[in-house]
C-alpha angles and dihedrals in degrees: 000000000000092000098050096042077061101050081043107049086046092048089052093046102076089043089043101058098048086055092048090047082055086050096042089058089039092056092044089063093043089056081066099055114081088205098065091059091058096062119096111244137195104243120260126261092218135000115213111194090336091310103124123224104220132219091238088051101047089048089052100051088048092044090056090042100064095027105214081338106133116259096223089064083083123091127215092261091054100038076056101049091052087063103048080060095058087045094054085042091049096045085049096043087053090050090046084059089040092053092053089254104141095056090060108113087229104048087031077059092056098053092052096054099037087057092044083062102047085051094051091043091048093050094041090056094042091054092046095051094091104037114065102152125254127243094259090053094055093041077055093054097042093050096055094046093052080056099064094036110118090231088192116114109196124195116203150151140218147176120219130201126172095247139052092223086064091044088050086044093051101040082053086052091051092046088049092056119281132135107261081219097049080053106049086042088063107028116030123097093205113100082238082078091088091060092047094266099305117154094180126213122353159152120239089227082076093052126087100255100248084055093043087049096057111044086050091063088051130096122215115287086019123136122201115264100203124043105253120206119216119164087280107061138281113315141208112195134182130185125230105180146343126218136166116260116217115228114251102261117255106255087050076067109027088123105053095046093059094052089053096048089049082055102062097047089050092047075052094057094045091050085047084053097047091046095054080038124102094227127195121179113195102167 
């Protein structure tokens, strides 16, 4: 626990701070308005310079930080260190007002759009409360997803060089004679050279697509004829065997499925927004 509440509590700082310098402005804004002051409050849980660290603030920040976690999984000396660190955002955030920093175009442009992102998150979240798709709409999108699923594995090996002149130069040495693994094994420069080239089993959505492209226009026993490039180098595959390939059950994905489905209907909304939207593109 203790080594996650502190991955945690460093991945939330820097996201953190950029929120409480938005407050502190917020709050100096508020100091001007008498009717702020009229308003009961939950008393703070620190005071920094007379700014004060409120309740609301403190449980949100904990509340990110463990992420669904429990709150009473903290002890006293973490709930405390939390914080302290509240307390350190909140001193530099002040400085950075102080300094004249939220008035810089670059860090006034964060804000924005740090604050464009919690608003959007906070709507999307908001118009995706009461629609959490029901069994039959993720059996929908699951089923339409095994459908275009390329249900092919391949296995396959290869052997890769930095030039095209050595892929032509070892393709001429296959077709004289020699073993494609005793190849691969001296002249490849992939660590599947130690296994005489073999990749294993595979699907061609984890290759990159020239080689993809190319083991699936090959029939069993076949060699490329013809070097192929990829990012990595030249190639010069050959293809030991096809099989189907079952799709992973859906509760394996259920997940998945249904954060893809919330996804949709958020990218929907979205599309229904834009068309009832004035919008002017000047890139």
């Amino acid at each position: 626990m203790t080594q996650f509440f502190s991955s945690r509590r460093m991945h939330w700082f820097a996201v953190a701070a950029s929120a409480v310098v938005i407050a502190a402005c917020n709050k100096g804004q508020q100091a001007m308005t008498p009717a702020a002051a009229d308003k009961p409050a939950t008393p703070p849980v620190a005071t920094v310079d007379g700014t004060p660290i409120t309740r609301a603030e403190y449980d949100f920040y904990i509340k990110r930080l463990l992420q669904g976690r429990p709150n009473t999984e903290l002890t006293t000396e973490q709930k405390n260190g939390v914080l302290d660190d509240m307390i350190g955002m909140q001193l530099i955030a002040d400085q950075a007002v102080k300094d004249g920093l939220d008035k810089d175009p670059e860090v006034a442009t964060s804000l924005q759009v740090l604050r464009l992102r919690i608003l959007a998150d906070a709507q999307s979240q908001k118009y995706l409360k009461d629609k959490e798709p029901t069994d039959a709409d993720l059996h929908a999108d699951y089923d339409a997803a095994v459908a275009g699923l390329d249900k092919t594995e391949y296995h396959a090996r290869h052997i890769l060089v930095p030039t095209k002149e050595q892929a032509e130069a070892v393709i001429k040495k296959i077709k004289g004679g020699a073993k494609f693994e005793d190849v691969a094994k001296a002249e490849s420069t992939d660590t599947s050279k130690a296994n005489g080239g073999d990749l294993g089993w595979f699907s061609l959505n984890r290759m990159a697509k020239p080689f993809g492209d190319a083991v699936k226009n090959l029939k069993k026993g076949e060699m490329t004829q013809e070097p192929v490039q990829t990012q990595f180098g030249w190639h010069v595959i050959k293809l030991e065997d096809t099989r189907e390939a079952p799709p992973p059950p859906f509760e394996q994905v259920k997940q998945q499925v249904t954060n893809n489905v919330m996804q949709k209907k958020l990218a929907a909304y979205v599309d229904t927004l834009k068309k009832s939207a004035k919008i002017e593109k000047s890139l």
